[in-house]
C-alpha angles and dihedrals in degrees: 000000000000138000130189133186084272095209093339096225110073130259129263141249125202088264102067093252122104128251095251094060097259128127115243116254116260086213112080112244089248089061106044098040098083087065099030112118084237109063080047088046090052085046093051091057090047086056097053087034097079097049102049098042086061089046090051094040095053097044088045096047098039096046085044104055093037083054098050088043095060099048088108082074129041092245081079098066094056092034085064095042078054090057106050090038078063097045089048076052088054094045091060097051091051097053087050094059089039083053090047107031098028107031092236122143114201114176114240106262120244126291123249121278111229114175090208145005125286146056099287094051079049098052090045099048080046090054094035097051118097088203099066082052087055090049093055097042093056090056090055104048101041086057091073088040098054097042082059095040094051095056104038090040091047097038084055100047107037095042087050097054089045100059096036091058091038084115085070113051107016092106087079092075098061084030096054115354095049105233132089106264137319119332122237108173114002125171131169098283099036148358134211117230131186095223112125124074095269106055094040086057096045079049088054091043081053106049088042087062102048086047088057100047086040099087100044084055093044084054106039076057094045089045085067085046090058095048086047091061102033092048092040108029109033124076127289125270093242088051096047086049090046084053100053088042091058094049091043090056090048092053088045091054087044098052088042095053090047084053092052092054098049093044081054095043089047093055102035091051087033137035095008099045080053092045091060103048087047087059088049091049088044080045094050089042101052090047089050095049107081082040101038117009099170083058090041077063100049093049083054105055091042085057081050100055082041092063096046085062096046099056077045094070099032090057092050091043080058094055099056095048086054125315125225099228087073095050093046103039111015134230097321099065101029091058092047089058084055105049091046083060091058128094102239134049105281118200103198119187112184102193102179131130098212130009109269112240109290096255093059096044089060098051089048087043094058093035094057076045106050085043097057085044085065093043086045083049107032124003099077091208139163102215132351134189146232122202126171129177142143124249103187113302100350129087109213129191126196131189120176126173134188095232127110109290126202088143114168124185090191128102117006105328112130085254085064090055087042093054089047091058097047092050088062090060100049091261141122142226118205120182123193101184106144111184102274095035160228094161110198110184110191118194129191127197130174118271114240121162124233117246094215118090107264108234113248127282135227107235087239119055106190123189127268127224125204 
């Protein structure tokens, strides 16, 4: 995955400071470019840029066509694995002058494949991989780039900071070149010279302008560099999407073994440690009967009361493994049940014309419910909402409460972990919680329709309040 400098100069909070803690510059960004690390940094990288692309372009070309020449014999086949084992050798350079000149971080592609040990399972994972293509074709096509980008980027910058510092150097020209100042158009009867006042100072106004303009061109070229890199040199689409998939699995293993402990802990700490000292009263009680009967009763009440609690937990327990309601009725009701639980008055709207597939409506269902439980701990407020609707093929929740804010999904909070299981899914999770309030937390899920048949709807669907 990539990452540029984004805009290079920081973002902006209501109070004038960056994020990141700095003070703005007092000097506008047009001004101060032409002197910024960063616009040297980006001409440094012109400057290499034409060098090694001929140096990339020769060995590519050359071990290529020798290669390809000598497919009538069998040298030609590990002549070309040669090649593109160069050219992987190149990529890597090259990412490592994008990381250092241009601030841009490209993971390193994936490794070959071989089935088994030795050079010729070498040589055929080498041929058979579409990164080392890439890789050469990388080498071919920024050799035509660089050549361009040299010499526009060059041409700018250099003729800009020559004419802007002609002030100071101009008196070479009547000391040791023997005319008055730099010539700017010269034949066989006259010349013209920028040698009086006037014409050294519209010399400076313009090199001041070209100066200006200089970095914004450096960087527009070095912009094609960066999706030359990124595009060639990164990895592939299908191997980025295997990785996240491999991360999202392991969130969504995570997040299912934490379920299961605290499913065990519940009923270990709960309903069982109930269930056992209601075996010890009926125990008690059976002993006491023939003796006492009037105490035997009493026991017996008190096991009773103990049941009832009991059920009590197991059903909540069941409910927040996954409640009937859910399955029965869909997300309507089974929010409402939820919101009439919460501390505070909930106003839920459900706007959806079918009910989503049953894995996404339970992730909508305990997201909507670990999100009223923050509003019910933290947020003191008077009234919250719940809002749900589908925007093509999205399925997007909303709560937002009047308390006092200051929500963070960084670092460990349970939004983080939320976040986290949303992400495995393809969702997101936005919260807008400015110190003060209001808080307003949007989350999107993937749209996937249910294959049961929805229950029917009533043509109007008004709101519910909890």
């Amino acid at each position: 995955m990539a990452t540029q400098y984004g805009q290079g100069y920081g973002e902006w909070d209501g109070s004038g400071t960056q994020r990141d803690g700095r003070r703005p510059h007092r000097i506008p960004v047009a001004l101060r470019a032409p002197v910024e690390a960063r616009s040297w940094s980006e001409f440094c990288y012109l400057l290499l840029s034409l060098p090694l692309g001929i140096l990339m372009f020769t060995y590519s070309v050359t071990m290529f066509s020798l290669g390809a020449g000598l497919l009538v014999t069998f040298l030609g086949i590990p002549v070309l694995a040669a090649a593109l084992a160069g050219c992987r050798g190149f990529g890597a350079l090259e990412r490592a002058r994008a990381r250092g000149l241009l601030r841009l971080e490209v993971a390193d592609p994936e490794h070959l494949a071989a089935n088994r040990r030795g050079p010729m399972a070498w040589i055929g994972a080498m041929l058979k991989s579409g990164v080392s293509w890439r890789h050469m074709l990388y080498t071919v096509l920024q050799f035509p780039w660089a050549v361009f980008s040299f010499i526009v980027g060059v041409t700018f910058w250099t003729c800009g900071w020559a004419l802007l510092t002609y002030p100071l150097w101009f008196w070479v020209f009547p000391m040791y070149g023997g005319q008055g100042g730099l010539q700017l158009y010269g034949d066989e009867t006259h010349g013209i010279y920028l040698d009086n006042p006037f014409e050294i100072t519209v010399t400076t106004l313009v090199g001041l302008l070209i100066t200006l303009a200089s970095p914004w061109i450096v960087r527009g070229l070095t912009t094609v560099d960066r999706l030359l890199v990124h595009g060639l040199l990164g990895p592939s689409r299908l191997a980025t999407r295997v990785v996240q998939l491999e991360s999202d699995r392991g969130v969504v293993v995570d997040a299912a073994a934490a379920d299961l402990r605290r499913i065990e802990r519940d009923l270990h700490d709960g309903a069982q440690a109930r269930l056992v000292t209601l075996a010890m009263d009926l125990g008690l009680a059976k002993e006491k009967l023939a003796q006492d009967p009037r105490a035997a009763a009493r026991m017996v009440e008190e096991a009773h009361g103990e049941v009832k609690t009991a059920l009590q937990e197991l059903r909540d327990l069941a409910r927040g493994i996954h409640p009937a309601v859910l399955t029965d009725r869909g997300l309507d009701a089974a929010l409402s049940a939820v919101a009439s639980r919460c501390t505070v008055p909930v106003r839920v709207e459900v706007d959806l014309p079918s009910r989503p597939a049953p894995a996404i409506e339970g992730i909508a269902y305990f997201t909507v419910s670990e999100l009223l439980q923050n509003v019910s701990k933290h947020a003191q407020a008077t009234r919250a909402t719940v809002d749900v609707w589908r925007v093509e093929d999205r399925l997007l929740l909303q709560v937002a409460d009047d308390g006092v804010g200051g929500a963070d999904a960084s670092g460990g909070s349970g939004l983080a972990g939320l976040a986290g299981r949303l992400d495995a899914v393809d969702g997101i999770l936005v919260v807008d919680s400015p110190p003060g309030g209001p808080t307003r937390i949007t989350a999107e899920l993937p749209w996937r329709s249910s294959a049961r048949n929805a229950p029917p709807r009533s043509p109007e669907h008004p709101a519910t309040d909890a």
